[in-house]
C-alpha positions as CSV (number, residue, x, y, z in Angstrom):
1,X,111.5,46.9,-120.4
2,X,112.6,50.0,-122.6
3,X,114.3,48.4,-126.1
4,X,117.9,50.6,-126.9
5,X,117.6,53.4,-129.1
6,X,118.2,52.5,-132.8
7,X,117.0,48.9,-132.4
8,X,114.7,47.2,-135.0
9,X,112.8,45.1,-132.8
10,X,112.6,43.5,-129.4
11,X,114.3,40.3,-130.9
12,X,117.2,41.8,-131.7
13,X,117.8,43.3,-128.2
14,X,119.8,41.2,-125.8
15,X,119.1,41.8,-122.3
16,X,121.8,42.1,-119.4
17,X,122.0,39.8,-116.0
18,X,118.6,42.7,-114.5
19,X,116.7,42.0,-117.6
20,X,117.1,38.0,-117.4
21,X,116.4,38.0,-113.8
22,X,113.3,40.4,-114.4
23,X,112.5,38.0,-117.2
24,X,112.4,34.9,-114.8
25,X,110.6,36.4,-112.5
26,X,108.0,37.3,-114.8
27,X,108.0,33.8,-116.3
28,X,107.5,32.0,-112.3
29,X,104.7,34.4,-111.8
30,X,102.8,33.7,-115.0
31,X,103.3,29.8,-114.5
32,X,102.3,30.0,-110.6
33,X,98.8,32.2,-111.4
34,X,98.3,29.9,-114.0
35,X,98.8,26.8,-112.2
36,X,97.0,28.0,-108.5
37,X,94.0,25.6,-108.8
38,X,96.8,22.5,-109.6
39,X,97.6,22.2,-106.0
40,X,93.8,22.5,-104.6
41,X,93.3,19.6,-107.3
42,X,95.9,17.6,-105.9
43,X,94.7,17.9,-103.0
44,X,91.5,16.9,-103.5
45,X,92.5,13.7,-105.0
46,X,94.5,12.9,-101.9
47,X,91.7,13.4,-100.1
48,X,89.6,11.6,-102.1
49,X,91.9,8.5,-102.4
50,X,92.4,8.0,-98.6
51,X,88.7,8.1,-97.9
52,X,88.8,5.4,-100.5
53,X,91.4,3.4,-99.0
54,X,89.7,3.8,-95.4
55,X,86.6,2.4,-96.5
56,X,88.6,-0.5,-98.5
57,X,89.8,-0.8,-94.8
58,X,86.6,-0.8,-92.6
59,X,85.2,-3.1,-95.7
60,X,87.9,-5.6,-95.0
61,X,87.7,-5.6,-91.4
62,X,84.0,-5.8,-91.2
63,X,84.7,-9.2,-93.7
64,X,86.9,-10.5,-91.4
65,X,84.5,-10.2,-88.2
66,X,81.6,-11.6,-89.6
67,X,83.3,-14.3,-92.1
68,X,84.8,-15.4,-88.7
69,X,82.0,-15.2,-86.4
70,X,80.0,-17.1,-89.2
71,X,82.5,-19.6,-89.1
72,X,82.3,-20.0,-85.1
73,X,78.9,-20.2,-85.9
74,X,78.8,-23.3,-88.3
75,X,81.6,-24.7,-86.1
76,X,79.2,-24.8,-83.0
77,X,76.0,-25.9,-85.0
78,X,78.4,-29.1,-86.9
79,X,79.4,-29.9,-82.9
80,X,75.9,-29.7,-81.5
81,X,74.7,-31.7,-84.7
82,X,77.3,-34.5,-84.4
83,X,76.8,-35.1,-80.7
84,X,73.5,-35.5,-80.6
């Protein structure tokens, strides 16, 4: 942006409504190239933490399947140990 003739310094010149919006632009475009690499990290914690939370899951159901089939297992061996 071009300062006014006769002024001291770019502090003391006020921009109008084009200079503000060229302004804000500038300001969204210097925080989006500085934060590109935010979203691809967010991303990979996402990813991360549902792979996380689907193996907490196929943990837990593999539990359940043998903790019950071990049960069924002690459950027949106690029958076939008290009737004979």
């Amino acid at each position: 942006m071009a300062l006014p003739i006769g002024s001291g310094s770019r502090r003391s010149w006020k921009p109008g409504r084009a200079g503000r919006v060229l302004y804000c632009r500038s300001m969204l475009k210097i925080l989006l190239e500085k934060s590109r690499y935010l979203v691809v990290i967010a991303v990979l914690a996402c990813l991360a933490a549902s792979l996380a939370a689907f193996g907490w899951g196929a943990f837990k159901a593999w539990d359940a399947v043998t903790s019950s089939s071990r049960a069924a297992a002690r459950t027949r061996s106690a029958r076939s140990s008290s009737s004979s």
